[in-house]
C-alpha positions as CSV (number, residue, x, y, z in Angstrom):
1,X,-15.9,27.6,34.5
2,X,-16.0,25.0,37.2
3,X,-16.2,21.0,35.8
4,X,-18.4,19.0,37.5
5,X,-17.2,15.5,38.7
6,X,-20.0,13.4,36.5
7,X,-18.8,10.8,34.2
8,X,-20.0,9.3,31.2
9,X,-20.6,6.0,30.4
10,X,-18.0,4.2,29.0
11,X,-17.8,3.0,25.6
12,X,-15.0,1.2,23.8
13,X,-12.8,4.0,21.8
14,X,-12.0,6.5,25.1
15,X,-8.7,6.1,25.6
16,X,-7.9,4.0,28.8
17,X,-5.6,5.3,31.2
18,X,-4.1,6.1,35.0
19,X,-6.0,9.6,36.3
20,X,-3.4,12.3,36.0
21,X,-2.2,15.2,37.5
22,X,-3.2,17.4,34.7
23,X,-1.5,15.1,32.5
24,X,1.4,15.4,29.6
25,X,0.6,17.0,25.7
26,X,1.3,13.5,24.9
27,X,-1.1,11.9,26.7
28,X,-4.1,14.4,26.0
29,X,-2.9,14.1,22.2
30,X,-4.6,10.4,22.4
31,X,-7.7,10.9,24.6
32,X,-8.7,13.4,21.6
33,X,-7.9,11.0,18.5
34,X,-10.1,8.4,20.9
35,X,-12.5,11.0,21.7
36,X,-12.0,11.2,25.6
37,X,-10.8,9.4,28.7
38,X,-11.8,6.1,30.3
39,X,-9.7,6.6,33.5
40,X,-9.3,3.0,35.7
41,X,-10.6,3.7,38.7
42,X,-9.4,0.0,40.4
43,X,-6.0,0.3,38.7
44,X,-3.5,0.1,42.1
45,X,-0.9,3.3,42.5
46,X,2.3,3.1,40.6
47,X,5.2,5.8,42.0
48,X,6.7,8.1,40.2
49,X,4.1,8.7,37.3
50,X,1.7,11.5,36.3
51,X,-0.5,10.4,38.8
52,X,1.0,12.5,41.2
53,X,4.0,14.4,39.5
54,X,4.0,17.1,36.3
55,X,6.5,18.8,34.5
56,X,5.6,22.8,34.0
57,X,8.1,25.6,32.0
58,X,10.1,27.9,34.1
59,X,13.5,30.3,33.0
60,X,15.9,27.3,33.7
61,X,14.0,24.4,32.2
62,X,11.7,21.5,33.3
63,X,10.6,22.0,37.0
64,X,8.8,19.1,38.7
65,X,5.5,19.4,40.9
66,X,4.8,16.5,43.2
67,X,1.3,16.0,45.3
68,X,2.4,14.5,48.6
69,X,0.7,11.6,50.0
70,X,-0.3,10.0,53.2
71,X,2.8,7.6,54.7
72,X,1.7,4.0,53.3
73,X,2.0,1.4,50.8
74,X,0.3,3.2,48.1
75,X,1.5,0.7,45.4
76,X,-0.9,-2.2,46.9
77,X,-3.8,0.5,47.5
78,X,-6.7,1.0,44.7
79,X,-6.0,4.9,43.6
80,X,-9.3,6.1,44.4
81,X,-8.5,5.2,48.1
82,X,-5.0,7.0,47.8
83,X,-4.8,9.9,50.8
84,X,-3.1,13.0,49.8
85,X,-0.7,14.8,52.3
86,X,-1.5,18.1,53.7
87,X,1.4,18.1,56.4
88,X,3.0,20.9,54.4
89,X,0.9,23.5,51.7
90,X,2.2,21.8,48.7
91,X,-0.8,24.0,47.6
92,X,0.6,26.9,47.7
93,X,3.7,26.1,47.0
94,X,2.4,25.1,43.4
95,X,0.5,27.5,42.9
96,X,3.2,29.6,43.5
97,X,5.4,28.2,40.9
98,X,2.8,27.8,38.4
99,X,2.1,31.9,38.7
100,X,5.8,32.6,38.2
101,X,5.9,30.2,35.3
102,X,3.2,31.3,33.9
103,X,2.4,34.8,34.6
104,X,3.4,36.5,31.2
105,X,1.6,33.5,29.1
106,X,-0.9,35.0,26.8
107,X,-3.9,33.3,28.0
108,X,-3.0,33.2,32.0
109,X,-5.4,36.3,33.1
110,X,-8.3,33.9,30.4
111,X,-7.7,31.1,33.2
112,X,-6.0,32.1,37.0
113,X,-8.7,32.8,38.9
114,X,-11.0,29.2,38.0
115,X,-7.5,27.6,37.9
116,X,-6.5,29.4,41.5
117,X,-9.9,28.9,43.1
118,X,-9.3,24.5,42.0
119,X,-6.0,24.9,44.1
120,X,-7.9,26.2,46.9
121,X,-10.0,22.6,47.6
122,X,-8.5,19.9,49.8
123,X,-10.1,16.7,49.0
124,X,-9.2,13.9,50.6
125,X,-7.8,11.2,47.6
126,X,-5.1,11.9,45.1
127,X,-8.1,10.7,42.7
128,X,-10.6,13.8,43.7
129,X,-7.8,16.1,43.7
130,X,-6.9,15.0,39.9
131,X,-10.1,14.7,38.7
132,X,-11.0,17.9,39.4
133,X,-8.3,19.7,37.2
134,X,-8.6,17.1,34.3
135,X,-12.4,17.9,34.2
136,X,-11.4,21.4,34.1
137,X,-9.1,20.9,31.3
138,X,-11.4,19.3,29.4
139,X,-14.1,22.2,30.0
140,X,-11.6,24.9,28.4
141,X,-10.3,22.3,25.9
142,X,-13.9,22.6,24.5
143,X,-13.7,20.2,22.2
144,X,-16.0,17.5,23.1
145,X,-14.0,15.4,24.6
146,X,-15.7,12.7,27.4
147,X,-14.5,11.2,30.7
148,X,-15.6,8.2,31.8
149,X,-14.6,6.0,34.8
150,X,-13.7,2.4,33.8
151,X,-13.5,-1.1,35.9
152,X,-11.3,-3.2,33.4
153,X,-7.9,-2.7,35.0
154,X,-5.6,-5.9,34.3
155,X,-3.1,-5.7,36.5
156,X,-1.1,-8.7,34.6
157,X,-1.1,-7.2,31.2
158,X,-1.6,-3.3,32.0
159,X,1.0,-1.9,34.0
160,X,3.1,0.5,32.0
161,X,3.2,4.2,33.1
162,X,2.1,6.8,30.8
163,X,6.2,8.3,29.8
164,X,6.9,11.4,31.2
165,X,8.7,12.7,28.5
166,X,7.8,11.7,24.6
167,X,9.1,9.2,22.9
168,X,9.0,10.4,19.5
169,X,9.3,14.1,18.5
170,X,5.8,16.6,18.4
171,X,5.3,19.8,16.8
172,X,6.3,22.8,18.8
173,X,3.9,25.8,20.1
174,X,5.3,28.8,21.5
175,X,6.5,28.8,25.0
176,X,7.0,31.9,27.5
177,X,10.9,30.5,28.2
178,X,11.6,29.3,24.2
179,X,14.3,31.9,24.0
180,X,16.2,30.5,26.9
181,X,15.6,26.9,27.5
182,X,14.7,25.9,24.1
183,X,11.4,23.9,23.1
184,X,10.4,21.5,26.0
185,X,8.3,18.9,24.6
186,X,5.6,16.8,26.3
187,X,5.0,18.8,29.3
188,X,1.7,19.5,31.4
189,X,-1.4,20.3,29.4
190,X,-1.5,23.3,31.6
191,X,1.4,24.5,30.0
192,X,-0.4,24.1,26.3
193,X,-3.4,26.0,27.7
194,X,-1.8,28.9,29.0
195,X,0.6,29.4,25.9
196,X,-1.9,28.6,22.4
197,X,-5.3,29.3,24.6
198,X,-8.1,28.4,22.5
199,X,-6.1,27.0,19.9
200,X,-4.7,24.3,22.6
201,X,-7.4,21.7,21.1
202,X,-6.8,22.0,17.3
203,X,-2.8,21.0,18.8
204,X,-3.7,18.3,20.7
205,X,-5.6,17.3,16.8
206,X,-2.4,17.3,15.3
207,X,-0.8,14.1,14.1
């Protein structure tokens, strides 16, 4: 299923936050206890965060996926007017990674082709492109969740990146590399999906 990119209005308890690339367990475990996402779009771009980088599974541990962007000052630019790079097929490249990660996951044949048609789009902004797979995400999720597109950025008091990796332990689902890297907490949603499926939801519930 394809998400659309409509957003609903936005009421007090979604949980505020950057737009993502995907985003971390972490992070999607609070947009369900507050019912959905209000993303900021008029928040500026901060380097180095989920809004352009995620963490997926692979044989020898973490591995890092970047979006490229445009040469600039991105940090003074509002995100929605952030230009991703095509200069090289970071596309493809992902993709690539995320099928050899993710190939023998029990739900991947439920979602590689809607997941592999998403890679296939070049918008323009680093905000379209994200949008697009959280939307997704919250489509399979199916749990009700809402995504709305807030205007009450301070950039005084609200200018702490989403972490990475947790900062306090979570409760562990099976992972395709468990036997050999261990449990790797907090990474892409993606990775959630593709390992507990239809379950992914009543995780992300979890205290």
């Amino acid at each position: 299923m394809f998400a659309t990119s409509s957003a609903a209005p936005v009421t007090p308890h979604l949980y505020r936050s950057a737009l993502p690339y995907f985003g971390t367990v972490d992070l999607w475990r609070k947009a369900v206890a507050s019912g959905g996402f209000a993303f900021r779009q008029n928040e500026h771009y901060q380097r180095r965060t989920q809004r352009n980088r995620c963490e997926i599974a692979t044989p020898q541990g973490r591995q890092l996926l970047s979006v490229p962007l445009l040469a600039g000052k991105h940090e003074a630019c509002p995100i929605t007017q952030v230009r991703i790079s095509y200069a090289e097929d970071w596309r493809k490249q992902h993709w690539a990674s995320i099928s050899a990660a993710y190939a023998a996951a029990p739900f991947w044949d439920e979602y590689c082709v809607c997941l592999e048609a998403l890679f296939w789009r070049k918008p323009d902004t680093l905000w379209d492109w994200n949008w697009g797979l959280v939307a997704w995400v919250v489509s399979e999720l199916n749990a009700g969740l809402l995504l709305a597109k807030a205007d009450d950025w301070q950039p005084d008091l609200d200018t702490r990146a989403e972490p990475m990796r947790p900062q306090a332990a979570s409760t562990p689902y099976p992972q395709v590399f468990t036997e050999r890297t261990g449990w790797l907490s907090n990474l892409t949603v993606l990775d959630l999906l593709m390992c507990a499926g239809p379950r992914a939801a009543s995780y992300l519930a979890l205290p």
